[in-house]
C-alpha positions as CSV (number, residue, x, y, z in Angstrom):
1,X,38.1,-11.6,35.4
2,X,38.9,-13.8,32.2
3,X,39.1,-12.4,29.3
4,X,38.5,-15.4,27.2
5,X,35.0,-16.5,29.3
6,X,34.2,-12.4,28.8
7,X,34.7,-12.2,25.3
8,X,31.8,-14.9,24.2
9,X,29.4,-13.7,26.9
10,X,29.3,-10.5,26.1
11,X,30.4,-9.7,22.4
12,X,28.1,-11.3,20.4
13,X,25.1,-10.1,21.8
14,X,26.8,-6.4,21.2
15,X,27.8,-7.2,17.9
16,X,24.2,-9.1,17.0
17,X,22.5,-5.9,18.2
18,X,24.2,-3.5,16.1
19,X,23.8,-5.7,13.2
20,X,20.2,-5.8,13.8
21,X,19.9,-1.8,14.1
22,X,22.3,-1.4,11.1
23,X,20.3,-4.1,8.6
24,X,16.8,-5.2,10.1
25,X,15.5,-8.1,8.2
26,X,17.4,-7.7,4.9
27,X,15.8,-10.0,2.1
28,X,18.3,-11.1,0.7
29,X,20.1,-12.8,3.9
30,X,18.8,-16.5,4.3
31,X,16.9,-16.7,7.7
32,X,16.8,-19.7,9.9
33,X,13.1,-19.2,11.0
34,X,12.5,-19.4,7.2
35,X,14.2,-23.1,7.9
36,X,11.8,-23.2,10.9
37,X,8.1,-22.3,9.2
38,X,9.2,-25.3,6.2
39,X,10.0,-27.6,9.0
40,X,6.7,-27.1,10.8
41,X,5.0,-26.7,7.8
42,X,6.4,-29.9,6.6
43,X,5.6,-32.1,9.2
44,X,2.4,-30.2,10.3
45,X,1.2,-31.6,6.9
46,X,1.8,-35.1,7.9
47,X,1.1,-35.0,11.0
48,X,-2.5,-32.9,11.7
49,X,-5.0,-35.4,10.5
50,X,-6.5,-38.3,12.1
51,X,-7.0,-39.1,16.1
52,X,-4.3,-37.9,18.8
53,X,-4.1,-34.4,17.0
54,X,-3.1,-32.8,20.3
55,X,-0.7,-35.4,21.2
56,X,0.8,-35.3,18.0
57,X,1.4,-32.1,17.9
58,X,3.1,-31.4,21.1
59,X,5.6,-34.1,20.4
60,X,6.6,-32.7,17.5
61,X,6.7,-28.8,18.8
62,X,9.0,-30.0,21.9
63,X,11.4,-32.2,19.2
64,X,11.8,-29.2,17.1
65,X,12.2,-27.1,20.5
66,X,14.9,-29.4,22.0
67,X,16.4,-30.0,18.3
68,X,17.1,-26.3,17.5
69,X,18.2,-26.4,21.2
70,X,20.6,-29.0,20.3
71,X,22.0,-28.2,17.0
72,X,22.6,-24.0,18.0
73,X,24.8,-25.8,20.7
74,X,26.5,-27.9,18.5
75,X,27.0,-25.4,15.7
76,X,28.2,-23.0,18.3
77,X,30.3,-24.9,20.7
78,X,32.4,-26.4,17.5
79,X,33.3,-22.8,16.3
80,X,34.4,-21.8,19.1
81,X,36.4,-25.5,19.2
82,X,37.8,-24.2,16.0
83,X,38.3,-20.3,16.6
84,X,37.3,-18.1,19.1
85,X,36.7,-15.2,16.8
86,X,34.8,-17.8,14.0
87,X,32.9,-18.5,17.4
88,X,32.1,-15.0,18.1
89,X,31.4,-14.1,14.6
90,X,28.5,-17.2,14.3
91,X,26.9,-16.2,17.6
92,X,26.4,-12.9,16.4
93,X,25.2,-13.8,13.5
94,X,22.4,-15.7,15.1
95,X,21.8,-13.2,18.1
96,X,21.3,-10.9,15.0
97,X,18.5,-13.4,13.6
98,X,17.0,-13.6,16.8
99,X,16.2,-9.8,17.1
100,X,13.8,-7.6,15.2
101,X,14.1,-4.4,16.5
102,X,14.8,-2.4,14.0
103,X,12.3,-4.1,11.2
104,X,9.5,-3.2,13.8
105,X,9.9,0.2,13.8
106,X,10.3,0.3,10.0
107,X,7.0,-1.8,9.1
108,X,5.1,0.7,11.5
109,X,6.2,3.6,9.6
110,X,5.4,1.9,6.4
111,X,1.9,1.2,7.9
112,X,1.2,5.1,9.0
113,X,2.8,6.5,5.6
114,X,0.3,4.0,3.7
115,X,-2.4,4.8,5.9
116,X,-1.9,8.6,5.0
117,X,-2.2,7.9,1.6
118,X,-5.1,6.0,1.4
119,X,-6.9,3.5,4.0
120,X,-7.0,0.6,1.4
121,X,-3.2,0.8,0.9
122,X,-2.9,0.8,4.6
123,X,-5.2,-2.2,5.1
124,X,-2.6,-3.6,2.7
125,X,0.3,-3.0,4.6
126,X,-0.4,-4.0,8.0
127,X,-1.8,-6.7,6.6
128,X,2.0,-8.0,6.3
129,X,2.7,-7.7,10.3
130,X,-0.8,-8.8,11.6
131,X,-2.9,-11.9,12.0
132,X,-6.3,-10.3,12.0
133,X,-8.5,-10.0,8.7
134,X,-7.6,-6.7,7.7
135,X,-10.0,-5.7,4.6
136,X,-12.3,-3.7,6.5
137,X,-10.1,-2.1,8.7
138,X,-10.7,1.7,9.5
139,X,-7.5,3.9,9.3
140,X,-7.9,4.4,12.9
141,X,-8.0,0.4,13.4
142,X,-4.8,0.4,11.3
143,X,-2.8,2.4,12.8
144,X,-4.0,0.8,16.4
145,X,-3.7,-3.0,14.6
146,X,0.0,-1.4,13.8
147,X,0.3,0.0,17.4
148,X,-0.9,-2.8,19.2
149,X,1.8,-5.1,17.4
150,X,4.4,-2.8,17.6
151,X,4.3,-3.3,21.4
152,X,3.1,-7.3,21.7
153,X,6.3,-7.7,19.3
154,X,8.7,-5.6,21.5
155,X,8.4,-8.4,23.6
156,X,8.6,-11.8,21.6
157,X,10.5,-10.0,19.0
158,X,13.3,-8.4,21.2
159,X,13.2,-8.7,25.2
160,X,12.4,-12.3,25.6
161,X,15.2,-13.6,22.6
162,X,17.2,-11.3,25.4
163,X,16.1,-12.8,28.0
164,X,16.6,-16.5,26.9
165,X,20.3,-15.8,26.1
166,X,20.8,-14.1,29.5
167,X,19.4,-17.6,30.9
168,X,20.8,-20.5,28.0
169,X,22.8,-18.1,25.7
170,X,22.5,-18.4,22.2
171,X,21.1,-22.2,22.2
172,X,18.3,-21.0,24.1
173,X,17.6,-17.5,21.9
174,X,17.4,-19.7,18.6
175,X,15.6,-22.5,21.0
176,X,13.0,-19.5,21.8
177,X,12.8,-18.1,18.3
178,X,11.7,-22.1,17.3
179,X,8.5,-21.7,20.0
180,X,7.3,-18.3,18.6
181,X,7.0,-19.6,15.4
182,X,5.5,-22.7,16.4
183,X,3.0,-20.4,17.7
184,X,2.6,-18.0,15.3
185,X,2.3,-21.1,12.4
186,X,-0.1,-23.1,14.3
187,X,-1.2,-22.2,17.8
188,X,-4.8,-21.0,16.5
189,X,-7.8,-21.6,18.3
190,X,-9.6,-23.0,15.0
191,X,-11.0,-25.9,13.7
192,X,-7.6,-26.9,11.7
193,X,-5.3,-26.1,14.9
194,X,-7.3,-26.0,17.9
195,X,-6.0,-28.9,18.8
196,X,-2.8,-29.3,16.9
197,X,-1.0,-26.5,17.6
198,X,-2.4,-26.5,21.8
199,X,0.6,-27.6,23.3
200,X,2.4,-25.0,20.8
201,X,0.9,-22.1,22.0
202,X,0.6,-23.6,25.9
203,X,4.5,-23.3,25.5
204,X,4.3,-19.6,23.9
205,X,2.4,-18.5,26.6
206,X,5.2,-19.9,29.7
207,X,8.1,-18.7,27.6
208,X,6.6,-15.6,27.0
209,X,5.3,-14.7,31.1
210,X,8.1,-13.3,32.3
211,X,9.2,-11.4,29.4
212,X,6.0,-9.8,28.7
213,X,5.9,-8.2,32.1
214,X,9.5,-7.3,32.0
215,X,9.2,-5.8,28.9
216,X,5.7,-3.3,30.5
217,X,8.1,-2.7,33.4
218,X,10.5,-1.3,31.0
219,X,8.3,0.4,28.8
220,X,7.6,2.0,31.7
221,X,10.7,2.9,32.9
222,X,11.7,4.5,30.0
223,X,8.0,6.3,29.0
224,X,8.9,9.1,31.6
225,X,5.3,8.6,33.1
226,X,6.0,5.6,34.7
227,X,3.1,5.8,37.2
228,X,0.7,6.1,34.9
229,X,1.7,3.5,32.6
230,X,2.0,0.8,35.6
231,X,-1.4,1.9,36.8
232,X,-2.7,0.6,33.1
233,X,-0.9,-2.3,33.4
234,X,-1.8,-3.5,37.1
235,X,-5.7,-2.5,35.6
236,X,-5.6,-3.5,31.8
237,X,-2.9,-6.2,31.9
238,X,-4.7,-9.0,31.9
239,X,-7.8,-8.1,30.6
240,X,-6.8,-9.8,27.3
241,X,-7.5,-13.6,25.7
242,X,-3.5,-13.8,25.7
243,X,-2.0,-14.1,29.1
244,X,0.8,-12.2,28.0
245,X,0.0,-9.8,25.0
246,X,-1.9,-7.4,27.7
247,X,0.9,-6.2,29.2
248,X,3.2,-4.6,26.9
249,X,-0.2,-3.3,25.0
250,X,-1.5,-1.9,27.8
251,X,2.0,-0.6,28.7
252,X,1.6,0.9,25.3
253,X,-1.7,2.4,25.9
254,X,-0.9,4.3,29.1
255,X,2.0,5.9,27.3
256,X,-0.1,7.2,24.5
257,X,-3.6,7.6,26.7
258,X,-5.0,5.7,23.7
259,X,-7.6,2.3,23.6
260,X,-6.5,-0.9,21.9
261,X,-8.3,-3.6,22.0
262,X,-12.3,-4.6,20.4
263,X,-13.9,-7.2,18.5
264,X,-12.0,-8.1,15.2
265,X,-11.9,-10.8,12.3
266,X,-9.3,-13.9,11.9
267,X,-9.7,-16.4,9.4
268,X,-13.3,-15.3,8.8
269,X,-14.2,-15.6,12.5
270,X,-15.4,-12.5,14.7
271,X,-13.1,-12.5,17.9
272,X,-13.7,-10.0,20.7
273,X,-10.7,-8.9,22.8
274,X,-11.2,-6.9,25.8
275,X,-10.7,-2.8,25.6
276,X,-7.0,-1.9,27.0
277,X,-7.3,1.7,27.9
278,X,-11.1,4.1,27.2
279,X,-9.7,7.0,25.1
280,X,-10.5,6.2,22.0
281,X,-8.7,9.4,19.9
282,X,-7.6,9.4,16.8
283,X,-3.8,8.1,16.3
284,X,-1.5,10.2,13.9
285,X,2.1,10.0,13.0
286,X,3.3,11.8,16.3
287,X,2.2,8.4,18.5
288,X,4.1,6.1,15.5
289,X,6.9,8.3,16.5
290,X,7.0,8.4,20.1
291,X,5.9,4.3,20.4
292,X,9.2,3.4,18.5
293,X,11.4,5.7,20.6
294,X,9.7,3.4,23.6
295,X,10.8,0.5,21.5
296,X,13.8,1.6,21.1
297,X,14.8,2.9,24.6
298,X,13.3,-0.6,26.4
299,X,15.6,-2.4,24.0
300,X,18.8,-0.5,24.8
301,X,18.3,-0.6,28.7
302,X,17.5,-4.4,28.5
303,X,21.1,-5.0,26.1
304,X,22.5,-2.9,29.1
305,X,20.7,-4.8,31.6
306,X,21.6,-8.4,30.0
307,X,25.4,-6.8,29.3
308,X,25.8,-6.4,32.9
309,X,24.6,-9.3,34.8
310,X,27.0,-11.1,31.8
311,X,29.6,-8.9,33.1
312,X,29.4,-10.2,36.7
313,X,28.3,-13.7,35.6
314,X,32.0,-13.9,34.3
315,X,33.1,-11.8,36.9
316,X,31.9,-14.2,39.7
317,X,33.6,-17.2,37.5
């Protein structure tokens, strides 16, 4: 085995994942995907007016795609041109940017400790990690709202950046961190993105399908009820308008025997999403609690599963 072909495969990811459970999302560390939202933002300006809105769009969501692509290989291939360990040290950096484990799991707390305190100030704080309307939330559609993203985000937020470095390495993971925000800036089915941001969110949805049902299948792995929580994926999986966002939800849902899901407001609009489970209990700290310690077990045994098959990639070389 090569030491020098292990060395890049496997230590940045490690060292990007403990920087990302050390710091989270520190603000004062410039992000790229703050360079990614002014970028779309930028041209979405420019662009979303007029005829050929859909066609517009998608060329400019696969030239930011292929750019970010391009320029992460650049960047990253010239380090390691220069230094091996100035290599190492920048892919970390941005495996670390691609990953949001640890700033999950701390805006859920902050959501069930405002919540406790008063339902306005928890309106207030998921209000920061949601897309939904959230002024007349209940505190028990709070703490689900909280729940429900908590799990949809253990997905685009940690497994599938894994999974895209596993398959193009770090090009790919800051390639896939450009299509969820795409999606998450302009892939709304409403009047000002319907058709603008189509071919954005067509693209979510395929990067996103074989993550999201890795990510249930390790949820369930790891939940210690593992039948139970695949039977509520094979029956609520798809039973949402996302092809994807069903999975790890419902994953969720078995684990807690909880419902997600109903009708709720975006943008001023009433949108109804299919039920994902039928006991509708009352959520308390105990379920914040025991959904990030799912989070945070999926996340170590996909690092481990990623870590390995990197291991016999350079092994086999």
């Amino acid at each position: 085995m090569d030491i020098q072909l292990l060395i890049p495969l496997i230590l940045p990811l490690l060292l990007g994942a403990v920087l990302d459970c050390l710091l989270g999302d520190p603000q004062w560390l410039p992000h790229p995907v703050v360079g990614f939202g002014r970028s779309i933002a930028f041209l979405e300006h420019r662009l979303n007016r007029g005829v050929r809105r859909r066609l517009k769009g998608g060329v400019m969501s696969l030239l930011l795609i292929a750019a970010t692509y391009a320029l992460t290989r650049l960047l990253v291939e010239a380090c390691y041109v220069a230094n091996m360990w100035i290599g190492v040290a920048v892919s970390a950096l941005l495996v670390f940017f691609c990953l949001a484990g640890k700033t999950l799991a701390v805006e859920v707390r902050m959501v069930f400790s405002a919540v406790g305190r008063s339902t306005e100030e928890g309106r207030a704080q998921v209000a920061r990690i949601v897309g939904r309307d959230t002024g007349s939330l209940s505190a028990r559609e709070v703490r689900a709202a909280a729940l429900e993203t908590l799990a949809e985000n253990l997905s685009d937020g940690v497994i599938a950046p894994l999974f895209w470095f596993l398959l193009l390495g770090v090009p790919g993971m800051m390639a896939y961190k450009m299509v969820n925000t795409l999606d998450s800036m302009i892939g709304y089915r409403n009047e000002r993105y319907g058709e603008f941001g189509c071919v954005a969110a067509r693209i979510d949805d395929v990067a996103n399908y074989i993550p999201a049902r890795l990510t249930a299948l390790l949820m369930a792995i790891v939940s210690g009820v593992p039948r139970r929580v695949l039977g509520f994926v094979r029956r609520y999986g798809r039973q949402h308008a996302s092809p994807n966002s069903g999975f790890p939800e419902s994953a969720l849902a078995g684990i807690l025997d909880c419902r997600f899901g109903g009708t709720h407001s975006y943008f001023g609009q009433p949108v109804y999403k299919p039920f994902i489970g039928t006991n509708d209990r009352e959520l308390d700290d105990d379920d914040a609690v025991r959904a990030i310690g799912v989070n945070r077990r999926s996340e170590l045994l996909m690092l481990l599963i990623v870590a390995v098959l990197q291991l016999l990639r350079a092994y086999l070389v």
